[in-house]
N, C-alpha and C positions, 0 to 999 in steps of 0.2 A: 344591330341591337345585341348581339349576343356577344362581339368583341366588347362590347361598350360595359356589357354588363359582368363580364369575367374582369376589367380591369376595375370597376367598382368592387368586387368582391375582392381581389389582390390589395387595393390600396386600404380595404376594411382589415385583412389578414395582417398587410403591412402594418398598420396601424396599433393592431392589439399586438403582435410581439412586439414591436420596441416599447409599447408602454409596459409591458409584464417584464422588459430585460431592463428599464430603467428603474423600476417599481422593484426591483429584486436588487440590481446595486445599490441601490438609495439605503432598502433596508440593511444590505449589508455592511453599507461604507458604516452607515450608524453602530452596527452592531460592534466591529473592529473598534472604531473610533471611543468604544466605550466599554472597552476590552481590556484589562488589566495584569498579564500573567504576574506571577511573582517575580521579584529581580532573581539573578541564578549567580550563585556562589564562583568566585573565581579560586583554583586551586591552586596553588604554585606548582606545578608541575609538568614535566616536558611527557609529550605521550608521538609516537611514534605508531602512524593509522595506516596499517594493509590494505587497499582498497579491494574490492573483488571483484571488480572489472565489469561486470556484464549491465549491472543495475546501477547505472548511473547518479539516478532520482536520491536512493538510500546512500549512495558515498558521497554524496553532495549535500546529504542531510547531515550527518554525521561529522563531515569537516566542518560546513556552519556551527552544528553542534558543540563540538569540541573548543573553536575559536573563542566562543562565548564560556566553555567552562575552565581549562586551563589556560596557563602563560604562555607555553610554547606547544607547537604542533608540527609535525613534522608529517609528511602523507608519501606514498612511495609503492611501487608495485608488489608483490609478493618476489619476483625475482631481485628485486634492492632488500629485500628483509635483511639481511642476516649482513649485510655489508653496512648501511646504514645505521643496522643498532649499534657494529661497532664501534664506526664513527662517531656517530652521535650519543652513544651512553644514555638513551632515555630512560625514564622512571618507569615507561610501559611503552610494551609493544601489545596497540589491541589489533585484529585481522576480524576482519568482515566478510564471516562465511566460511570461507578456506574451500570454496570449492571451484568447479565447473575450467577457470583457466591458472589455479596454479600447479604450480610445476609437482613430480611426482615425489622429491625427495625432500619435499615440506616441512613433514612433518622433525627430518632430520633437524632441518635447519630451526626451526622451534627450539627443540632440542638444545642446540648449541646458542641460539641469544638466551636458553636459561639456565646457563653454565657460565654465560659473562653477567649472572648476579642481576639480570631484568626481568622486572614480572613482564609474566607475559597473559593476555586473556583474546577467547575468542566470541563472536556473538554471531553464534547460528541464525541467518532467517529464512532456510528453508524448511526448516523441521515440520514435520516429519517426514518430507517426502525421498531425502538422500541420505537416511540414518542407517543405510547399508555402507555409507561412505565415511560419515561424520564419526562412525563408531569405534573407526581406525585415526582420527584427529583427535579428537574430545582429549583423550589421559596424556597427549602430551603438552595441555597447557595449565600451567598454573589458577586459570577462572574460567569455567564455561557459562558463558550465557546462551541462553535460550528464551527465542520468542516464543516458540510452544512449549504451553503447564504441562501436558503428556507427557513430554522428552526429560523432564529433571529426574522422575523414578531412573529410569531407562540410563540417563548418563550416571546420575549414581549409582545403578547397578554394576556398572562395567568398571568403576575403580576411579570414577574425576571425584576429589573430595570435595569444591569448589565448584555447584553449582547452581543459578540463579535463573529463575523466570523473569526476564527483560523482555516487554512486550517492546516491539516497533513504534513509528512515527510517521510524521508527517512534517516537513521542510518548510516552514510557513509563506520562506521568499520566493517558493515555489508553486504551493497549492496553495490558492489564494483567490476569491473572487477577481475577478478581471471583464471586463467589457470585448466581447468577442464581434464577427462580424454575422450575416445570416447563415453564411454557408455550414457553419457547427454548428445550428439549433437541430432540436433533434426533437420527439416526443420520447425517445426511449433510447438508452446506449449501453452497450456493455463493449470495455477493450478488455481481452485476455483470447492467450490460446483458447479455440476448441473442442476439450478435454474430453473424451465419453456422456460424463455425466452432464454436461453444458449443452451440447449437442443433444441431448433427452429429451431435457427440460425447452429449450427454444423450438425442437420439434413439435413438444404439447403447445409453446406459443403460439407460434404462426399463422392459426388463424384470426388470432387478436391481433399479433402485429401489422396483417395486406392492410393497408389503405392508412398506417399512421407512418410516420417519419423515423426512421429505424436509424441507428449507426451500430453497426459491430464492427471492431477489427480485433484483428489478431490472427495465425495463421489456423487453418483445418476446417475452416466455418465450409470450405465446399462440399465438405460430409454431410450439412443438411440434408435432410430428406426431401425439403423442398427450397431448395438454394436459389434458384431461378424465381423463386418469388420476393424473395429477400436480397435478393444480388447489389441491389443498385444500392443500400445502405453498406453492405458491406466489404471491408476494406482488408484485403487476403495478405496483403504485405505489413501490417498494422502500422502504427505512429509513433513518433518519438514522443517523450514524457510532455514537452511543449508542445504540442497537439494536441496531444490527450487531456492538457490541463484546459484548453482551449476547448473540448469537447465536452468533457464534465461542466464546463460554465454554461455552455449550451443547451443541456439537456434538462428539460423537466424532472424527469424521475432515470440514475443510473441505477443499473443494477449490479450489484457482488455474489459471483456465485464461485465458492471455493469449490477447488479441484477435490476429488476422492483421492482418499490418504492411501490407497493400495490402487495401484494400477500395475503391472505386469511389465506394459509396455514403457510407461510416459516416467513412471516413479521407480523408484532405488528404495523401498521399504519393506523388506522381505519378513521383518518382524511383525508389521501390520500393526505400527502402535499409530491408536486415531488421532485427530485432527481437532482439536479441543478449543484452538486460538485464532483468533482473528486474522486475518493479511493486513501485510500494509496497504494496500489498493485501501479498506476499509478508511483509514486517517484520512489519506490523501483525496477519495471523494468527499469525506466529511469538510476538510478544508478548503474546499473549495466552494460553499455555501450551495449546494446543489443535493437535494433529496436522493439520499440512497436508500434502496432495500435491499436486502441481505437474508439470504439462508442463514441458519442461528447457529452461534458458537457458544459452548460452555463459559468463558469469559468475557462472551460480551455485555455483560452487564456490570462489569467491572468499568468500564469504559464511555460506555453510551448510553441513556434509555431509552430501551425502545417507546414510539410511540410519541415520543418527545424528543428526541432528537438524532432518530434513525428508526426506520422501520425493517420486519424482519419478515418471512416466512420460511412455512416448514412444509410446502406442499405445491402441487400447479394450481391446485383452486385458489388458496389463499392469496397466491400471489396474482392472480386475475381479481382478483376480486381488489386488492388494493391498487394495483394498475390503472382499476376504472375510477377507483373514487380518487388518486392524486390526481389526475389527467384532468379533471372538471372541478377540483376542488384545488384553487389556486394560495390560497389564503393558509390551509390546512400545510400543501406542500411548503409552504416559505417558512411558514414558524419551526415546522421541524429540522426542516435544511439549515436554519440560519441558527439553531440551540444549539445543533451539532456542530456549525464553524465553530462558532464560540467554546466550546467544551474543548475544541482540535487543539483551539490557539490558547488555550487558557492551562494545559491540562498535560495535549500528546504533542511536544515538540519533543526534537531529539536533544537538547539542550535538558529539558529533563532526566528523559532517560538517562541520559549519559553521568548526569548529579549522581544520580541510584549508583551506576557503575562505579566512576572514582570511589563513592565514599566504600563499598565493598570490598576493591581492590588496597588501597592505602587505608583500611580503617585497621 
């Protein structure tokens, strides 16, 4: 009797997720299929892309990007820079980051493609966390961009005459609703390092999360304070962006909790300037039609509204409290998951962005 009736209650459980996961593509394929972005300007111009090696997701955005905005594109490591431009004489050389794997004598090499008469521009997206590093990059390119508002005082202070607040994006043939299998449903997921302040906050969780369906990955989560209760959700070696895209489709409610802008150990920001802007993680859950909530940024209402098509909090209570009512309120969560795709795809691709950049650089 009681096998009989555990598999009655499975094939009932069975039953309400594939209708909530078909009930959820349905609404999104509609939502896409009647999505419109504007067409995006093609510019005659050859542009020459430093990739930064580590974030594959964001180089991968930004070549789609690019293909879609200029005629010719060229991509090549930060060690091909300075051979490459010469070969190929491009109109621009932009680099992506300039940190963590290029070489020491970088900045040299900058330098010298802007001596062979090529602009050159860079688009920080870790700011503010490596601006002990960035501080020694930034004046030797002819453009800095910057995803964090913070950081534009801070590079013009130090001598870059040419700088821009360029928020990030989202890869649309990337982060994208998609039909996943059971194994990445989730009631709750966060991928990202561990950071201090991450580890705080899912400490005060934990009691709300024993008995729902957890996914974390990312590495340091064994710092929990109660890790052994949480273990089996989480995933210490974390996931490639293809995972993770397949995990956000999964999950009812992810959650975005940005790292603190001063950490001793994890950050490189000895000036302590805050944390104002959004992550890309932000886009890329949005575009994937999947309910996010978010610690709040000064610019996020540049971007998204809250409450309609991203939710925020500024506390553990608040965000228990919103945790219970998306969880049981299915309807509530779709409308706002699926205002925010639509806003990703309409709005934050990198094909955008990248518009903003040309026309600054050649205007």
């Amino acid at each position: 009797m009681v096998i009989r009736n555990r598999i009655a209650e499975g094939r009932i459980q069975g039953f309400q997720a594939g209708r909530e996961s078909g009930f959820r593509m349905g609404r999104c394929q509609y939502a896409l299929d009647t999505c419109y972005p504007a067409p995006t300007p093609l510019r005659e111009a050859s542009v020459l892309f430093i990739v930064q090696g580590i974030f594959d997701a964001i180089d991968k955005g930004i070549i789609h990007g690019l293909q879609q905005t200029v005629g010719v594109v060229y991509t090549a490591t930060a060690a091909d820079m300075l051979r490459l431009a010469n070969e190929l004489k491009p109109n621009l050389v932009l680099v992506m980051n300039g940190l963590h794997v290029f070489p020491n004598d970088h900045a040299n090499h900058v330098d010298q493609v802007r001596q062979m008469g090529i602009r050159t521009a860079i688009w920080f997206a870790d700011d503010p966390y490596f601006t002990d590093q960035t501080a020694a990059l930034a004046p030797h390119y002819d453009y800095v961009f910057t995803h964090e508002m913070s950081c534009v005082p801070f590079y013009q202070g130090i001598g870059c005459r040419q700088v821009h607040y360029l928020p990030l994006a989202a890869n649309p043939t990337v982060f994208k609703p998609q039909h996943i299998s059971p194994n990445y449903r989730s009631d709750i997921c966060f991928i990202g390092t561990g950071f201090p302040n991450r580890i705080a906050l899912f400490n005060e969780l934990t009691p709300f999360l024993i008995g729902r369906k957890v996914v974390i990955a990312g590495g340091l989560w064994d710092r929990l304070d109660r890790f052994a209760l949480l273990q089996q959700g989480i995933k210490l070696e974390g996931v490639p962006v293809e995972e993770s895209v397949k995990y956000y489709n999964g999950a009812k409610i992810v959650l975005n909790i940005h790292r603190l802008t001063y950490d001793a150990t994890y950050n490189k920001n000895s000036r302590n300037i805050p944390g104002y802007s959004i992550n890309p993680r932000t886009y890329e859950i949005a575009g994937c039609g999947t309910l996010q909530i978010t610690d709040y940024r000064h610019d996020l209402e540049q971007h998204y509204r809250p409450g309609h098509e991203i939710e925020t909090f500024h506390d553990t209570g608040e965000l228990l409290h919103k945790l219970r009512h998306y969880l049981i309120h299915e309807e509530d969560r779709l409308r706002i998951a699926i205002n925010g795709m639509r806003r990703t795809r309409m709005e934050h691709s990198f094909a955008n962005r990248l518009v903003k950049l040309l026309d600054i650089v050649f205007s």
